[in-house]
MIZAKOL-748316 format. One record per residue (C-alpha): x, y, z. Coordinates in steps of 0.25 Angstrom, whole numbers, plus 2048, in hexadecimal, padded with zeros to 3 digits. Each point is the difference from the previous one (the first is absolute). Layout:
N
+-----+-----+-----+
!  xx !  yy !  zz !
+-----+-----+-----+
!   X !   Y !   Z !
...
+-----+-----+-----+
//
This chain:
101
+-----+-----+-----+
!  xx !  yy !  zz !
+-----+-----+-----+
! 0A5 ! 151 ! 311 !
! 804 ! 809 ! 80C !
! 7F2 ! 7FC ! 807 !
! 7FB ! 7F2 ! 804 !
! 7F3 ! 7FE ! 7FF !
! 7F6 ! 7F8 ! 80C !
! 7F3 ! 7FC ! 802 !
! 7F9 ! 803 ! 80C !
! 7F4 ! 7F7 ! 806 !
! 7F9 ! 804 ! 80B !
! 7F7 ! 7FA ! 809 !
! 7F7 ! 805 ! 809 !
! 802 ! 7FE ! 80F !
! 7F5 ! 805 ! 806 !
! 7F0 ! 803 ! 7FB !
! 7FC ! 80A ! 7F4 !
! 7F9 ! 809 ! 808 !
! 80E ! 804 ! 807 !
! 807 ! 7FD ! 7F2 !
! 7F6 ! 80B ! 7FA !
! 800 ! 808 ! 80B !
! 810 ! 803 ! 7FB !
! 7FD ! 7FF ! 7F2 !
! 801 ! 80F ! 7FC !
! 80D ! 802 ! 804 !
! 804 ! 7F2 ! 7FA !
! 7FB ! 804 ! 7F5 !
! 809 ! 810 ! 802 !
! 80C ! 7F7 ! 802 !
! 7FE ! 7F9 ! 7F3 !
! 7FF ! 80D ! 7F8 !
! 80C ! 804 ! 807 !
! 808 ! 7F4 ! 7FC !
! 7FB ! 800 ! 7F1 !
! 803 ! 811 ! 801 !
! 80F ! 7FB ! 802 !
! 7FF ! 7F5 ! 7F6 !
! 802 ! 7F6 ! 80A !
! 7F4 ! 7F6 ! 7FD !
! 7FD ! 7FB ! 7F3 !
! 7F0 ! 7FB ! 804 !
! 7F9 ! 7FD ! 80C !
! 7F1 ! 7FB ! 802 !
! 7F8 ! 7F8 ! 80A !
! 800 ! 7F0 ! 800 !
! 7F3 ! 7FA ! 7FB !
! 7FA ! 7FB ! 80A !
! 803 ! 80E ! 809 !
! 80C ! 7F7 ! 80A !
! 809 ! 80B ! 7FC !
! 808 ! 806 ! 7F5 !
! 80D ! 7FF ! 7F6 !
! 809 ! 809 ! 7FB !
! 809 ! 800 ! 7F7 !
! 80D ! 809 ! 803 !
! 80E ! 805 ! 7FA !
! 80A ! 804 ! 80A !
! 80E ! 803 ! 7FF !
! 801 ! 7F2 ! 80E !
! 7F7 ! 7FA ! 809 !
! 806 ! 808 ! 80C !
! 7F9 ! 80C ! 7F7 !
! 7F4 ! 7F7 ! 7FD !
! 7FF ! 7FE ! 80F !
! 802 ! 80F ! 804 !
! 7F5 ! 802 ! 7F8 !
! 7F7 ! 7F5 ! 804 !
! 801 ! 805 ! 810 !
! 7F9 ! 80D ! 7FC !
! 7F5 ! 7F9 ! 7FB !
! 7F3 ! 804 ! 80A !
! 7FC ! 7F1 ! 7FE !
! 80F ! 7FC ! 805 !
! 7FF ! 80B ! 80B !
! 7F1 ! 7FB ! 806 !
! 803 ! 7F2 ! 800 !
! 7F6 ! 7FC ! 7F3 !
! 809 ! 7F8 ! 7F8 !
! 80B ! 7F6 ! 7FE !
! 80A ! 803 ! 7F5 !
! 807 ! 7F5 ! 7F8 !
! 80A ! 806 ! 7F6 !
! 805 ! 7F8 ! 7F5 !
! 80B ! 806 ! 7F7 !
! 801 ! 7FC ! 7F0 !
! 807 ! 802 ! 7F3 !
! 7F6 ! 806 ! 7F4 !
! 806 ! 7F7 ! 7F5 !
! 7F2 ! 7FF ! 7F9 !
! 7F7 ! 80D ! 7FF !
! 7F7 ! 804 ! 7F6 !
! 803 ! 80B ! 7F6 !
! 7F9 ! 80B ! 807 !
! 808 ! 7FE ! 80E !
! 80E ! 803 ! 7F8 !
! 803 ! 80D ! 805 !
! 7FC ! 7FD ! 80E !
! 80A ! 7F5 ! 800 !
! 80B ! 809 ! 7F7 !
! 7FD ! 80C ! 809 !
! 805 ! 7F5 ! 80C !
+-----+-----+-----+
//
């Protein structure tokens, strides 16, 4: 695998009405990001705290490049803890993200 992979949790920082108030251009950053085949999946925590997303990367500086565009990064919303990982178990129908990695 050329990529490594990371989950991202993100915690909100600050109230929802300032996280929605950034939530459209979050949510154009995201697109961005899966437009470049960058993340895998990404959603809101349940309950609404923040988020996860699940990213493949060629490093963590890349990872981290990409995080700081982020308008949640940018405004202050959200706190980011990145944790890498090795894929050793994945179900059928993730194969070819992972051989693609």
């Amino acid at each position: 695998m050329s990529h490594k992979f990371f989950l991202v949790d993100l915690s909100y920082v600050r109230p929802l009405k300032e996280v929605d108030e950034h939530l459209d251009a979050h949510v154009q950053f995201l697109n961005d990001q899966y437009a470049q085949q960058h993340f895998i999946f990404s959603g809101p925590k349940e309950p609404r705290e923040g988020g996860i997303i699940l990213a493949r990367m060629k490093n963590r500086e890349a990872l981290d490049q990409v995080l700081s565009c982020d308008p949640f990064n940018k405004a202050g919303l959200a706190r980011y803890s990145v944790t890498q990982f090795i894929p050793r178990m994945y179900a059928d129908t993730f194969k070819a993200v992972l051989e693609d990695a």
